[in-house]
N, C-alpha and C positions, 0 to 999 in steps of 0.2 A: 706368270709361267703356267698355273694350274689351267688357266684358260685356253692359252693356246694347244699343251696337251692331249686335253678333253678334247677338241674339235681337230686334234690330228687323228686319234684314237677314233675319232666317229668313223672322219672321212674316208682312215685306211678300213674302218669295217664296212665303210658304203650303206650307211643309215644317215636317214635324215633327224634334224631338232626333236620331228614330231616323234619319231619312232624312237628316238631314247626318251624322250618324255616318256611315253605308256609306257618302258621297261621300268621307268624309275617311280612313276607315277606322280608328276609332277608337270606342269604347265610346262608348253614349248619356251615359252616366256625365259622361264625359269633356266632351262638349257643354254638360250641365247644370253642371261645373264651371266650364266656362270662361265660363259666360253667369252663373253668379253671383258671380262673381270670385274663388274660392279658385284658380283655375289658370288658365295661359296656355297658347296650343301655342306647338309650338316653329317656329321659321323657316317652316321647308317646309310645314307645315301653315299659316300665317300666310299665306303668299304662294299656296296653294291656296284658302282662303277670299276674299281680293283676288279673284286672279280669277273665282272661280264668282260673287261677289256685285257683280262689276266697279266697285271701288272699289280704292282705291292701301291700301297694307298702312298708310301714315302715319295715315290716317282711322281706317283701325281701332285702332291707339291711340296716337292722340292726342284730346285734347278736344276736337276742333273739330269744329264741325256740318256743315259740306261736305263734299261727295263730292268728290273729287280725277280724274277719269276727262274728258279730252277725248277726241274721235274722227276719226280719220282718214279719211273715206271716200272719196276718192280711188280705189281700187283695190278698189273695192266689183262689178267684175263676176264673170261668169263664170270667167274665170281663175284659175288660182291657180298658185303659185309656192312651190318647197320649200325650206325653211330648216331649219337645223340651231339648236335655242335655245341660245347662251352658258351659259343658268343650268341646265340638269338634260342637257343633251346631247340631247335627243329629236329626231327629226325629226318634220316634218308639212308639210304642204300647205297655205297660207293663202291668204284671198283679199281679208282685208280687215284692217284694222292699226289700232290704238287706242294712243295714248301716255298714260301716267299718271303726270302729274307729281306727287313728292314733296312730301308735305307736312308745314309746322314741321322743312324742310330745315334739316341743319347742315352747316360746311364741309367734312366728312368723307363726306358721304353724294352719290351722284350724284344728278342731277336728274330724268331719268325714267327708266321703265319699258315700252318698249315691247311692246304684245303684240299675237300673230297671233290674227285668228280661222280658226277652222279648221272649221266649223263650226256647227248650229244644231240645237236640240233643243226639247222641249218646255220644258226648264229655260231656255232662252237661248240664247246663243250659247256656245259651245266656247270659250275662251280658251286661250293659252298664253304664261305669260313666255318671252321671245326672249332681252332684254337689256339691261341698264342700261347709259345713258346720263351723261356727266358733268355735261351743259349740251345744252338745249333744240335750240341749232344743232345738234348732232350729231346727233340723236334726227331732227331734219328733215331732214338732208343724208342718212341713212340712209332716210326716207322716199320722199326724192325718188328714190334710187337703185333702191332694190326696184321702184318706180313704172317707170321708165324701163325695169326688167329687163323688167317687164311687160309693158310696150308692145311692144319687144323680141322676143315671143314665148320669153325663156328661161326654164328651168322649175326651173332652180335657183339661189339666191342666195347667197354668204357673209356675214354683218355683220362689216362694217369698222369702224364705229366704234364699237363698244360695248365698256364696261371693267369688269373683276371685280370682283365685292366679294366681303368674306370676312365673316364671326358679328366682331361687336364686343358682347363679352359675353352674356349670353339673350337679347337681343331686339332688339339694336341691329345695325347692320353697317355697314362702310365702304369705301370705294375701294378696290379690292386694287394698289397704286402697284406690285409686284414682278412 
């Protein structure tokens, strides 16, 4: 299922193997195996494909046919506000924020996935994972906060309520409770 997907995900964005390869940085090869199912990527490259194709990592393998992606846009002006992402350390400037609830959630995994845009391109918008969330309130309480920074005039933000996850096997992962 992950495979097929992937290669509907391309097709509707009108790129070819080779040009999600250099997004991903990885052999056309490697595209082609992953869209006929002899291979999977790993985490990071999973959660790079989410967000460039702005679908929740669950959708892309699990069997179900929705798209997982609500939108925030609240904080859709001009401004933008710096955060630092929980999940790869990067900083950046956003101006507008999407939460992507999990889906075929199990009790181990959080609920969503918030992320910045940061940006817009010919390809879409910029995406960046910020941070997982345990449960939906939290994901909104952090919403409303960044919002408030906003109005606020401050330019930089810390996320408060967002919690680790660690690799729970190749493909899985879960709350990091430590």
């Amino acid at each position: 299922m992950f495979g097929e997907k992937l290669k509907e995900l391309r097709v509707k964005k009108g790129i070819s193997q080779e040009e999600l390869s250099e997004l991903l940085d990885v052999s056309r090869q490697s595209i082609s195996r992953y869209e006929n199912g002899t291979s999977q990527p790993d985490f990071e490259k999973l959660v790079q494909l989410s967000k460039y194709f702005e679908v929740s990592t669950d959708y892309l393998l699990d069997n179900r046919t929705e798209k997982a992606t609500t939108e925030s846009t609240k904080n859709e002006g001009k401004e933008k506000i710096t955060i630092i992402s929980k999940i790869d350390g990067k900083m950046s400037s956003f101006y507008k924020f999407t939460l992507s609830p999990v889906v075929g959630k199990k009790a181990y995994h959080p609920e969503v996935l918030l992320m910045g845009i940061d940006g817009h391109s010919f390809w879409g918008d910029s995406s960046v994972a910020l941070g997982w969330y345990k449960d939906r309130a939290d994901a909104e309480k952090e919403l409303k906060n960044i919002s408030e920074a906003m109005s606020q005039g401050r330019s930089v933000y810390a996320l408060e309520y967002s919690v680790g996850v660690k690799n729970k096997g190749l493909f899985d992962f879960e709350m990091d409770e430590g």
